[in-house]
N, C-alpha and C positions, 0 to 999 in steps of 0.2 A: 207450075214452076217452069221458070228457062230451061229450055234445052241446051247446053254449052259445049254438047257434043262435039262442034263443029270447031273447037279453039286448039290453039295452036298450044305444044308444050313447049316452055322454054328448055334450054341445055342446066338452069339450074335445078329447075321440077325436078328433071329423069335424073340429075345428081342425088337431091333426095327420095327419091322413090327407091333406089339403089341403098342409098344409105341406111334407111330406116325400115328396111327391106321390104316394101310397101311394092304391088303388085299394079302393074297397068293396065289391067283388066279393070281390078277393082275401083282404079279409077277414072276409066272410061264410064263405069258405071253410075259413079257419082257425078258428071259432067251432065248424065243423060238425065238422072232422075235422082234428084238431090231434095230432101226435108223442106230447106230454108234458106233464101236467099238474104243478107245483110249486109247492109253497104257498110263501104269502108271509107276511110282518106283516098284520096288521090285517084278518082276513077278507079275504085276497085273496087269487087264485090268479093266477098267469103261464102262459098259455098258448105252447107252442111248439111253431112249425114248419116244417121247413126245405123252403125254397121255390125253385127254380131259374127264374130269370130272364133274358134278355138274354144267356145263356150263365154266368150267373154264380148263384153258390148263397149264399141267404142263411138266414137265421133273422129268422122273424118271433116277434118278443113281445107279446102282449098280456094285459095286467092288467085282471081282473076281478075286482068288488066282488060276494064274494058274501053278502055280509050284507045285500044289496036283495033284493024279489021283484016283476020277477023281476033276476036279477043284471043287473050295469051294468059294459058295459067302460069304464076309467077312460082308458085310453092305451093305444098303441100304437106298435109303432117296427121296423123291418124293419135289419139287420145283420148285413157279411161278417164279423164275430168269431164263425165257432161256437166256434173253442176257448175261449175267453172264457167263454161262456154255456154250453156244453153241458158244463163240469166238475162243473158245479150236480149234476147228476143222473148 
């Protein structure tokens, strides 16, 4: 898988990271070593990866623009629907 360590976060990410009170650790950690990469519209790709938490397992997404350099995650959002999102792929 891409390493997308290296991407910049936008000011709207770290609004939802804050919001949804989702942790920037946790998401350096999916930038590094993420499930599943799926392209998107628009030079973007959705990062996923399923994360266990608090006893519970989620799926974290995040969207990066990779038509920056170096790319820019645009958002992010952590959610118990895998089946939802994991039919994608």
């Amino acid at each position: 898988m891409p390493d997308y360590s290296h991407a910049v976060i936008s000011g709207h990410c770290l609004d939802q990271l804050a919001e949804r009170k989702l942790s920037i650790d946790e998401l350096a950690l999916v930038l590094k070593n993420c499930d599943a990469v799926l392209a998107s519209e628009r030079e973007r790709v959705i990062l996923h990866k399923i994360v266990l938490s608090d006893g519970k397992t989620y799926l974290w997404r995040v969207v990066i623009d990779i038509s920056c350099d170096p790319p820019k995650v645009v958002t992010v959002y952590r959610t118990s629907k895998l089946k939802k999102y994991l039919k994608e792929h």
